[in-house]
PDB file with one MODEL, atoms N, CA, C and O in Angstrom:
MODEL        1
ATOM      1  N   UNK A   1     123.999  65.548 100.777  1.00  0.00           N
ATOM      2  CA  UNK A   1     124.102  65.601  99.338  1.00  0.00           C
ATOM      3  C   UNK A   1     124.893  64.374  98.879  1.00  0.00           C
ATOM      4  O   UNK A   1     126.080  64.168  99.130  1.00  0.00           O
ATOM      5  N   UNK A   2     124.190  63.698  98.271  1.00  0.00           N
ATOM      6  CA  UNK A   2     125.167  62.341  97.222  1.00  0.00           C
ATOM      7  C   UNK A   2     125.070  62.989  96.272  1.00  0.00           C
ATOM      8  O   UNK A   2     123.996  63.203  95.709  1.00  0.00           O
ATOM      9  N   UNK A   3     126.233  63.453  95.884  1.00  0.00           N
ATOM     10  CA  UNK A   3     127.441  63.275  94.687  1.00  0.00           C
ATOM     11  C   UNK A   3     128.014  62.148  94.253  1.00  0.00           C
ATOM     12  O   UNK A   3     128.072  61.292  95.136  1.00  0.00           O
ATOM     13  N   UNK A   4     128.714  61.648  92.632  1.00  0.00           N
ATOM     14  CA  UNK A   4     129.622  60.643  92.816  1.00  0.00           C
ATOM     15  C   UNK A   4     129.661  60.801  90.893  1.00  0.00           C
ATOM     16  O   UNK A   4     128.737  61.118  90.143  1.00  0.00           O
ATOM     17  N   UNK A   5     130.765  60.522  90.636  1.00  0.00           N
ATOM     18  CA  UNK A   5     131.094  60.625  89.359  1.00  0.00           C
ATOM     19  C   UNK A   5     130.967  59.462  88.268  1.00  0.00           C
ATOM     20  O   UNK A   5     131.516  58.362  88.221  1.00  0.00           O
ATOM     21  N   UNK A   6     129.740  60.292  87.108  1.00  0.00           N
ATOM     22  CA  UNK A   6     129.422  59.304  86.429  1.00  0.00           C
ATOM     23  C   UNK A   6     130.689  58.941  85.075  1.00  0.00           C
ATOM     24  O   UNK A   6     130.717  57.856  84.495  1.00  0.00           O
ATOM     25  N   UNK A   7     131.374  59.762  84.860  1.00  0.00           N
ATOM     26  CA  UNK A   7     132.227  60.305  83.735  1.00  0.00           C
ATOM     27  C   UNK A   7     133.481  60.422  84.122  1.00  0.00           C
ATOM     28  O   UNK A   7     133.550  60.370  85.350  1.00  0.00           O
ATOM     29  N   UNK A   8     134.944  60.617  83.385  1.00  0.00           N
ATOM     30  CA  UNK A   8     136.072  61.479  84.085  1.00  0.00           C
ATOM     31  C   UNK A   8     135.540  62.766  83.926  1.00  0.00           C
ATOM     32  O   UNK A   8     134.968  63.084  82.883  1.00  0.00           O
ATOM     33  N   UNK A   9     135.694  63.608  84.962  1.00  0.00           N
ATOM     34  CA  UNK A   9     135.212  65.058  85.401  1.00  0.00           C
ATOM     35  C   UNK A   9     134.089  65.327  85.438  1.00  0.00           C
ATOM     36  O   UNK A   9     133.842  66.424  85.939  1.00  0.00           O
ATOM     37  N   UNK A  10     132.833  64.439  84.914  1.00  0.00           N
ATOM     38  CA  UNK A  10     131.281  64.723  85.182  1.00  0.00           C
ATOM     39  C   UNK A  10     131.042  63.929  86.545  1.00  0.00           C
ATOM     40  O   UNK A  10     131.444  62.807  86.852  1.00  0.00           O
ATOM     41  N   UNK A  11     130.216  64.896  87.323  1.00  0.00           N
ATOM     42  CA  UNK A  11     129.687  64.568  88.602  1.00  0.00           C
ATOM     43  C   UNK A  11     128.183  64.765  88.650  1.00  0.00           C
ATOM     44  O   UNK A  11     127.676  65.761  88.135  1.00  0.00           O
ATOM     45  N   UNK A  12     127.448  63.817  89.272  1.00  0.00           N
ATOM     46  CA  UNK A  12     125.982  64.160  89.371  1.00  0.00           C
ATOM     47  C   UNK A  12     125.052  64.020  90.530  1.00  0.00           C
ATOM     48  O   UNK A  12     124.724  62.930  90.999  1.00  0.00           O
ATOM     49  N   UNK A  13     124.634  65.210  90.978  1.00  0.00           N
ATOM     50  CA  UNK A  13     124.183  64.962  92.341  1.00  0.00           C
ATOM     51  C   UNK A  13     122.812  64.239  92.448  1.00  0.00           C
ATOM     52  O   UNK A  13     121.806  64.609  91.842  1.00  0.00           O
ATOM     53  N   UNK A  14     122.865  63.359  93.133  1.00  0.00           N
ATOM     54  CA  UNK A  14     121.983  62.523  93.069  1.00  0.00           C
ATOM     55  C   UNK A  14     120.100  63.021  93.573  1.00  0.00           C
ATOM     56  O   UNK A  14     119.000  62.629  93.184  1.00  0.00           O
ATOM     57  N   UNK A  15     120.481  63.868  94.422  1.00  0.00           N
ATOM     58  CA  UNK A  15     118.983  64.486  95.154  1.00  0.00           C
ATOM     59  C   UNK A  15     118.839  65.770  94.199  1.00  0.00           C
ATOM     60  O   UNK A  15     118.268  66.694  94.779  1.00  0.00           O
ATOM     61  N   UNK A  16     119.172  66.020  93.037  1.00  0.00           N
ATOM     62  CA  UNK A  16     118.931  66.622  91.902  1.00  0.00           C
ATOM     63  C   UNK A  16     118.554  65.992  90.816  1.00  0.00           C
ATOM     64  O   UNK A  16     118.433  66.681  89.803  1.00  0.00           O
ATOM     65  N   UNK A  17     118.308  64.733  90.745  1.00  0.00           N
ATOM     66  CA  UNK A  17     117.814  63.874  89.724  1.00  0.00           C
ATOM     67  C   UNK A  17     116.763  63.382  89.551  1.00  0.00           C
ATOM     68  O   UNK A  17     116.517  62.603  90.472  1.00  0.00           O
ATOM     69  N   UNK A  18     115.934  63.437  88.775  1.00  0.00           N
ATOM     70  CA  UNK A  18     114.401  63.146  88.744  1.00  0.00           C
ATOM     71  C   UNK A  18     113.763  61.823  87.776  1.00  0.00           C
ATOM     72  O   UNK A  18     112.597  61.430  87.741  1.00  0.00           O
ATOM     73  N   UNK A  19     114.797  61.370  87.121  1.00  0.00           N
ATOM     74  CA  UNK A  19     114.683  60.828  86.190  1.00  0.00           C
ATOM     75  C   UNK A  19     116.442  60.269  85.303  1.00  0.00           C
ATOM     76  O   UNK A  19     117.372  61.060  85.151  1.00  0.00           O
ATOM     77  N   UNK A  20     116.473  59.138  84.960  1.00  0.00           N
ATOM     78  CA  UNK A  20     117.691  58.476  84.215  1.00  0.00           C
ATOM     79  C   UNK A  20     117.325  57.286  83.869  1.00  0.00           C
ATOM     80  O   UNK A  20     116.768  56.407  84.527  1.00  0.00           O
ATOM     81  N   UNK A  21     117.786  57.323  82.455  1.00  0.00           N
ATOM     82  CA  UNK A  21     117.292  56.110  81.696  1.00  0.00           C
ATOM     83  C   UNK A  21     118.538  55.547  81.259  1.00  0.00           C
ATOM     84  O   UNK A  21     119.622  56.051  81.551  1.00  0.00           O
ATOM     85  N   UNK A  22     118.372  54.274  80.407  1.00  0.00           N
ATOM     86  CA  UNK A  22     119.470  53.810  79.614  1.00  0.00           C
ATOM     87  C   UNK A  22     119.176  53.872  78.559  1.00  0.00           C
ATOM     88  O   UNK A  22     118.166  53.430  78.010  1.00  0.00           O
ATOM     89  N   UNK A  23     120.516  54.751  77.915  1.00  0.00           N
ATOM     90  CA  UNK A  23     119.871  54.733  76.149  1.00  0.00           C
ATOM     91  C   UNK A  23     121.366  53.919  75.457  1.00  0.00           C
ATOM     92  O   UNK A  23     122.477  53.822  75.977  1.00  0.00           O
ATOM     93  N   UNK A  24     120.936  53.466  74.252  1.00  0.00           N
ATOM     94  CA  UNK A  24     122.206  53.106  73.559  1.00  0.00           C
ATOM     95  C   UNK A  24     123.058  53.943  72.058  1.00  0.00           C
ATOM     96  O   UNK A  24     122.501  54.807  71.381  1.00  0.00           O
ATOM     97  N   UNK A  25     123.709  53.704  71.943  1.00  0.00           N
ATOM     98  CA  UNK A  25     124.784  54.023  70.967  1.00  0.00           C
ATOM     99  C   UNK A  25     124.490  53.937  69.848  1.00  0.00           C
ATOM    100  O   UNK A  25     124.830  52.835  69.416  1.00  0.00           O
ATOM    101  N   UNK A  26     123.813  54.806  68.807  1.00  0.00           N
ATOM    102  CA  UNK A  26     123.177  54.407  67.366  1.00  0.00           C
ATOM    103  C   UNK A  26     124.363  53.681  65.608  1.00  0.00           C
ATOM    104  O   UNK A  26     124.131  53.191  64.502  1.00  0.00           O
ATOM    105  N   UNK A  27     125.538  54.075  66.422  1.00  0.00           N
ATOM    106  CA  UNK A  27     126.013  52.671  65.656  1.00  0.00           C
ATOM    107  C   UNK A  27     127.194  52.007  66.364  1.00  0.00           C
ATOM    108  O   UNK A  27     128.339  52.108  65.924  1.00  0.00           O
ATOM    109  N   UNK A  28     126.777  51.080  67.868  1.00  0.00           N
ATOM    110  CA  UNK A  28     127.388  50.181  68.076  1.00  0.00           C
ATOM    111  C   UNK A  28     126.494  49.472  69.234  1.00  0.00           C
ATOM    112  O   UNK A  28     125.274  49.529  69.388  1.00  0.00           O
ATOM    113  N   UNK A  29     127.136  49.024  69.735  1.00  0.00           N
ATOM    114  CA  UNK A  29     126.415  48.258  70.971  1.00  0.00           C
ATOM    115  C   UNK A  29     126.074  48.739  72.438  1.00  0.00           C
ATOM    116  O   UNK A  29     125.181  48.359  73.195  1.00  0.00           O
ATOM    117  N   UNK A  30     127.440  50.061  72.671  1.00  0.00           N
ATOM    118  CA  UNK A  30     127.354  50.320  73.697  1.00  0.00           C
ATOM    119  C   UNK A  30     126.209  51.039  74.310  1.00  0.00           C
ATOM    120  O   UNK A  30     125.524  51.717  73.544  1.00  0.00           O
ATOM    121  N   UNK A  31     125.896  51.002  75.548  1.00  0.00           N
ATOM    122  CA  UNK A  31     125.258  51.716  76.295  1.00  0.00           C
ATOM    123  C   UNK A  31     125.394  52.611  77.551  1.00  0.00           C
ATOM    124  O   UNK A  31     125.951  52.332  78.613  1.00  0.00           O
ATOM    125  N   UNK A  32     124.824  53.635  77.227  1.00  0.00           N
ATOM    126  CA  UNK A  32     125.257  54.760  78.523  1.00  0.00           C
ATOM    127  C   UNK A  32     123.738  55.040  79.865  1.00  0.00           C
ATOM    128  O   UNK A  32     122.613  54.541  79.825  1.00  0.00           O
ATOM    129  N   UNK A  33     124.215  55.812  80.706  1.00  0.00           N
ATOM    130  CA  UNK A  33     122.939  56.480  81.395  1.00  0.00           C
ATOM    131  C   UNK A  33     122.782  57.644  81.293  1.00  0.00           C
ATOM    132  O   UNK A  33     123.777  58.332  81.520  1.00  0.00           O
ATOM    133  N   UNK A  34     121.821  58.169  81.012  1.00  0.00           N
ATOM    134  CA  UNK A  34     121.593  59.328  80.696  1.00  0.00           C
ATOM    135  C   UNK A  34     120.470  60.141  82.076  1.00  0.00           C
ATOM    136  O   UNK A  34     119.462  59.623  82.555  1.00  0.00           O
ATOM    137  N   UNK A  35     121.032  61.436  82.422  1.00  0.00           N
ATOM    138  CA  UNK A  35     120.641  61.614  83.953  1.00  0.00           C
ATOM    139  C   UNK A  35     119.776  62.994  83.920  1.00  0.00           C
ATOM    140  O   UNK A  35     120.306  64.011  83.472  1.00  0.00           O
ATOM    141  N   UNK A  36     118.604  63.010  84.343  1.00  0.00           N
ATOM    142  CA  UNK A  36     118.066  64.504  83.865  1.00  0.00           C
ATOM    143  C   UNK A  36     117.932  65.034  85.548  1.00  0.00           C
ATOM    144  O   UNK A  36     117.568  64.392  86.533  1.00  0.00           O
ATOM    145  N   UNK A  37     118.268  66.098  85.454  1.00  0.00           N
ATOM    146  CA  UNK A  37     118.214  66.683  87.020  1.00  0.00           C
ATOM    147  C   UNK A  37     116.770  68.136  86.752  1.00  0.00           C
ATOM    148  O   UNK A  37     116.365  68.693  85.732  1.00  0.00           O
ATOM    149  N   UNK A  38     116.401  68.272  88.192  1.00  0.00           N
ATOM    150  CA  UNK A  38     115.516  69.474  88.449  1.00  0.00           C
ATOM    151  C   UNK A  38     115.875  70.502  88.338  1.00  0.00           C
ATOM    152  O   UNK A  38     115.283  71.319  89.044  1.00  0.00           O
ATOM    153  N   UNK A  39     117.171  71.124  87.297  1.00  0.00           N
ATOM    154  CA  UNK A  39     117.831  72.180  87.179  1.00  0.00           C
ATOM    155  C   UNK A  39     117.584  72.059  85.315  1.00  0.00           C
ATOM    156  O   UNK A  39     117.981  73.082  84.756  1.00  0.00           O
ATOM    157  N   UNK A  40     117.179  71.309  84.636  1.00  0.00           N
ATOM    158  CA  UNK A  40     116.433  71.192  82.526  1.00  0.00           C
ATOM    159  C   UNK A  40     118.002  70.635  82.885  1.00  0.00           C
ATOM    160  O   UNK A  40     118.819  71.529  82.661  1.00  0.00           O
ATOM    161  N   UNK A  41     118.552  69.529  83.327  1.00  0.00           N
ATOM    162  CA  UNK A  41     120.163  69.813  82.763  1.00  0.00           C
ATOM    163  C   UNK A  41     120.180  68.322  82.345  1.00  0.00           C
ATOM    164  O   UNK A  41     119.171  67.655  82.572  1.00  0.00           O
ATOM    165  N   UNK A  42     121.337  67.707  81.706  1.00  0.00           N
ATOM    166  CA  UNK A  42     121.001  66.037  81.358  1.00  0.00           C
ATOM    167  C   UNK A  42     122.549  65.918  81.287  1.00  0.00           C
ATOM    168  O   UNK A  42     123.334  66.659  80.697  1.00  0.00           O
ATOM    169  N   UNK A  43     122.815  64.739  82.075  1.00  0.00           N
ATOM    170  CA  UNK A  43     124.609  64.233  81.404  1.00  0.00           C
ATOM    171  C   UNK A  43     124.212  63.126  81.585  1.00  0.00           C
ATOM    172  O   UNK A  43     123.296  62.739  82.311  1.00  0.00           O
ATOM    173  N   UNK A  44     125.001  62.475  80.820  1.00  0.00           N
ATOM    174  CA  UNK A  44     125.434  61.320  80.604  1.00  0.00           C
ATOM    175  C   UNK A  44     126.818  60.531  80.991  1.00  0.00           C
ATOM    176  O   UNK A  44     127.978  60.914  80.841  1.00  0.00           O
ATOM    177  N   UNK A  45     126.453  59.633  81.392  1.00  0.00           N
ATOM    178  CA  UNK A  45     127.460  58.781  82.134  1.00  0.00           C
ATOM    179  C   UNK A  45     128.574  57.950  80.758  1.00  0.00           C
ATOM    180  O   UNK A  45     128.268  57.904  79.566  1.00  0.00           O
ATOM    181  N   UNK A  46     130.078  57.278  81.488  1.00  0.00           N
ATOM    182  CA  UNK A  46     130.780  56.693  80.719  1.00  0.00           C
ATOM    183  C   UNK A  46     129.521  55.638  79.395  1.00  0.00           C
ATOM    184  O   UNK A  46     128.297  55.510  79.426  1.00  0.00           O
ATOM    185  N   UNK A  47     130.335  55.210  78.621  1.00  0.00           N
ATOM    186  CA  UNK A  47     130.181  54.129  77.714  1.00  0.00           C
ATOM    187  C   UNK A  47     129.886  52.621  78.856  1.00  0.00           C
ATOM    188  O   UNK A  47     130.036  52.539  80.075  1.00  0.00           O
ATOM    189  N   UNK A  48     129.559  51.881  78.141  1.00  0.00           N
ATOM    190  CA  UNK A  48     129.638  50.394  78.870  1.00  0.00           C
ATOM    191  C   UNK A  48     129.262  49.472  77.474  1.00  0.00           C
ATOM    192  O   UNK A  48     128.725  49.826  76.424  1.00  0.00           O
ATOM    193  N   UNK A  49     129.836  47.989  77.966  1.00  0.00           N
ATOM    194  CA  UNK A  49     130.039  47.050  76.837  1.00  0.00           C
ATOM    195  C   UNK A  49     128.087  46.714  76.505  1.00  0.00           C
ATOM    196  O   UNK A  49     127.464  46.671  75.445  1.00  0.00           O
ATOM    197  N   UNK A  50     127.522  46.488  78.310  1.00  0.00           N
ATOM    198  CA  UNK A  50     125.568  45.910  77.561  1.00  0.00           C
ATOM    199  C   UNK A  50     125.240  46.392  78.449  1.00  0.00           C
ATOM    200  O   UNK A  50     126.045  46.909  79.225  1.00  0.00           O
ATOM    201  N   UNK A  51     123.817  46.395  78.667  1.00  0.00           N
ATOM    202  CA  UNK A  51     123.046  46.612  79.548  1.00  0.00           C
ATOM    203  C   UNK A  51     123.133  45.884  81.338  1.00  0.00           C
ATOM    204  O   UNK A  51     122.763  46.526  82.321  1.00  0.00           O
ATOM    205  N   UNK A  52     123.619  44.656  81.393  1.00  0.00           N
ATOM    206  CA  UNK A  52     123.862  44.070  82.700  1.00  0.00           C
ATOM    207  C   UNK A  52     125.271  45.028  83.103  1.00  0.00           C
ATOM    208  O   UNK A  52     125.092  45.422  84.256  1.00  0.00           O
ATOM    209  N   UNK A  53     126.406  45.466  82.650  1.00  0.00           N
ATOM    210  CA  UNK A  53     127.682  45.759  83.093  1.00  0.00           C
ATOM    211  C   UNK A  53     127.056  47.334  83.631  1.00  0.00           C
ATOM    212  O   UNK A  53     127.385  47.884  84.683  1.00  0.00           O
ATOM    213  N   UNK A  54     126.185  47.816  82.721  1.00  0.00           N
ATOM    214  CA  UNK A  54     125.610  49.414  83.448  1.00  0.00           C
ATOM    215  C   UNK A  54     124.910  49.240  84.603  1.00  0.00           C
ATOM    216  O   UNK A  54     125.351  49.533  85.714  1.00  0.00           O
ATOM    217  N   UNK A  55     123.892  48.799  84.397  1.00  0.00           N
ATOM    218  CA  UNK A  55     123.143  48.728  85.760  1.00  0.00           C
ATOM    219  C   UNK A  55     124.026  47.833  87.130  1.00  0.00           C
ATOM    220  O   UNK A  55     123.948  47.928  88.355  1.00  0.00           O
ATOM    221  N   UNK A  56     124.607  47.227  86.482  1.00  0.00           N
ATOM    222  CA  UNK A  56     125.747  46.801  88.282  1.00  0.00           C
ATOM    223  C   UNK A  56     126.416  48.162  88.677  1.00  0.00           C
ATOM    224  O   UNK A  56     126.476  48.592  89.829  1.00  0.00           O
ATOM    225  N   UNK A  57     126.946  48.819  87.479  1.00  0.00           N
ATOM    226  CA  UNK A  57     128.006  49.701  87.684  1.00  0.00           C
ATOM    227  C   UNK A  57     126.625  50.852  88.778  1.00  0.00           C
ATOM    228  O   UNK A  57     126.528  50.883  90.005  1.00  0.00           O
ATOM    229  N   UNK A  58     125.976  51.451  87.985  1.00  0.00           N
ATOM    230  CA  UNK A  58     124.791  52.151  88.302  1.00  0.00           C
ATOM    231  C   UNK A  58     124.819  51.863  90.106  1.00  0.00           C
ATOM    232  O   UNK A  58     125.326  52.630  90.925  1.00  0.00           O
ATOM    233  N   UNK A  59     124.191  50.672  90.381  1.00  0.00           N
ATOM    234  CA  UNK A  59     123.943  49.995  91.687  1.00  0.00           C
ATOM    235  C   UNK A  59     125.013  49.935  92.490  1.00  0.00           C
ATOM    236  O   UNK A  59     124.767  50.142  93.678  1.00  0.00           O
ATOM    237  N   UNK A  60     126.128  49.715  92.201  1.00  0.00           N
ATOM    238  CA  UNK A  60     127.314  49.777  92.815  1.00  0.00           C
ATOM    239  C   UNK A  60     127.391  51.593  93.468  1.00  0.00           C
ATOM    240  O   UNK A  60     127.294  52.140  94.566  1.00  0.00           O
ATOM    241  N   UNK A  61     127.622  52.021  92.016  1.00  0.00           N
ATOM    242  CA  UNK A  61     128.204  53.768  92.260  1.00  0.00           C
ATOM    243  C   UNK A  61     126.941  54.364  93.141  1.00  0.00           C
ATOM    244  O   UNK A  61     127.146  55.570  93.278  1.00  0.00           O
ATOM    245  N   UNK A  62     126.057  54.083  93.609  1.00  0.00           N
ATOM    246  CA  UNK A  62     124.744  54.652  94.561  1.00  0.00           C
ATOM    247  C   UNK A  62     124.943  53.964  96.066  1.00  0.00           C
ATOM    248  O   UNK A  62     124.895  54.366  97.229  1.00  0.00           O
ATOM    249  N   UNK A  63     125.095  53.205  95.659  1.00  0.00           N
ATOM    250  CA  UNK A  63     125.455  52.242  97.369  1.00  0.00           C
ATOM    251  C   UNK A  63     126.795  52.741  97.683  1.00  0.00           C
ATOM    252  O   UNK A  63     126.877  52.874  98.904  1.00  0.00           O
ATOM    253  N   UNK A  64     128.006  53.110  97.020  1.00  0.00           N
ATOM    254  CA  UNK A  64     129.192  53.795  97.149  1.00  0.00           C
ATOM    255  C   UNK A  64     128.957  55.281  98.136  1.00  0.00           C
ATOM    256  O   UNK A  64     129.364  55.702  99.219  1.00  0.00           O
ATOM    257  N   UNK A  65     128.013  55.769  96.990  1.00  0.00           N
ATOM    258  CA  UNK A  65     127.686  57.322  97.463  1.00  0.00           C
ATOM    259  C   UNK A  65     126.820  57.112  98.599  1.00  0.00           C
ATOM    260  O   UNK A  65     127.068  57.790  99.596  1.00  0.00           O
ATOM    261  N   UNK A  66     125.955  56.388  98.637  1.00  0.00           N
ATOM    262  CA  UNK A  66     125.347  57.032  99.906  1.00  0.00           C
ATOM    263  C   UNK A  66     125.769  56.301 100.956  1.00  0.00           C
ATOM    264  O   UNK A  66     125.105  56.589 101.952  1.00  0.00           O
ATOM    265  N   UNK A  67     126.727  55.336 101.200  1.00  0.00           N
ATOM    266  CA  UNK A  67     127.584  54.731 102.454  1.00  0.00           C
ATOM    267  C   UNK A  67     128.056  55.631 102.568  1.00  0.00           C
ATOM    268  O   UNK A  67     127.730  56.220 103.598  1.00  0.00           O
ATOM    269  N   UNK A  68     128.994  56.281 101.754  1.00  0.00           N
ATOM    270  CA  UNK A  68     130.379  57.417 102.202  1.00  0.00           C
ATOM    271  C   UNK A  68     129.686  58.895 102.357  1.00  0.00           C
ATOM    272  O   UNK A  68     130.319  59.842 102.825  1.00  0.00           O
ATOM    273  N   UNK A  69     128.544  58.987 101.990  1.00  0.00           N
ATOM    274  CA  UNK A  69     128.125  60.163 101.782  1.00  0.00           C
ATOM    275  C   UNK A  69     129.254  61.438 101.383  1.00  0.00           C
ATOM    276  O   UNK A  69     129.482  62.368 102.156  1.00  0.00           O
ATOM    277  N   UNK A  70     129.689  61.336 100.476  1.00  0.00           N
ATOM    278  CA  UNK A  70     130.568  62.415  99.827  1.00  0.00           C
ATOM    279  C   UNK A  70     130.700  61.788  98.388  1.00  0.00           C
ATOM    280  O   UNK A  70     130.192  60.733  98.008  1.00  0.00           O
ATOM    281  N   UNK A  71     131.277  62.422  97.864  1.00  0.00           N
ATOM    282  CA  UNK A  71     132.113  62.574  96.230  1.00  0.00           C
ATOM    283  C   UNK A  71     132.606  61.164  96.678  1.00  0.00           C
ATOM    284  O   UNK A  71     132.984  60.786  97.787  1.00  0.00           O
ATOM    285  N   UNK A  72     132.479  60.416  95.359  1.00  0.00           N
ATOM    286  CA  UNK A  72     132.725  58.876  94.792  1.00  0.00           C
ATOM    287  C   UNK A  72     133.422  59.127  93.766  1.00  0.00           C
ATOM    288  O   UNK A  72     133.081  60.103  93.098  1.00  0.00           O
ATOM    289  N   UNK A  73     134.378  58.479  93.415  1.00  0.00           N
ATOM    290  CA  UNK A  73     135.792  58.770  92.431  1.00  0.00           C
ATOM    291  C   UNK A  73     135.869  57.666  92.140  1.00  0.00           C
ATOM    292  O   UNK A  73     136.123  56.778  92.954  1.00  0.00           O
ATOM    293  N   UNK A  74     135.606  57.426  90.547  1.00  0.00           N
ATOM    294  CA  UNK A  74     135.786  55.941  90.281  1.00  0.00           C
ATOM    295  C   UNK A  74     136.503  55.835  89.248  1.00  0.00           C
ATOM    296  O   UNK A  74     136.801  54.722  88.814  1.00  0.00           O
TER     297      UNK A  74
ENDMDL
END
C-alpha cells in the first residue's frame, strides 16, 4: 500500500486512485490536485504557487512513497 500525505492530516492511498487532475483556484492563481479514489471519495491536495511547482511536488511525493513504501510526511 502507498500512502503519503497530500495535505496537513489528509492522506491518500495511492492504489485507491483512479484518476487526479489539476484544477485551479477561481479567484487567484493557485493550483491544487484534486484525487478521486475507487471508494466516490475526492481530496484535494495543499495549494501551490503554478502548475510546474505541483507537478514536481506530485513526482517527488510518488517516488518518496513508493521507495519507502510506507506513510510519506511532508
Amino acid at each position: 500500500m502507498r500512502i503519503f500525505e497530500i495535505d496537513k492530516g489528509k492522506f491518500v492511498n495511492l492504489d485507491t486512485v483512479f484518476k487526479f487532475e489539476l484544477a485551479s483556484m477561481e479567484d487567484s492563481q493557485s493550483v491544487f490536485w484534486k484525487f478521486y479514489s475507487s471508494y466516490d471519495e475526492t481530496a484535494t491536495s495543499k495549494e501551490f504557487m503554478d502548475q510546474m511547482d505541483a507537478v514536481t511536488w506530485l513526482n517527488m511525493t510518488i517516488a518518496r512513497a513508493e521507495g519507502a513504501g510506507e506513510i510519506i510526511l511532508l
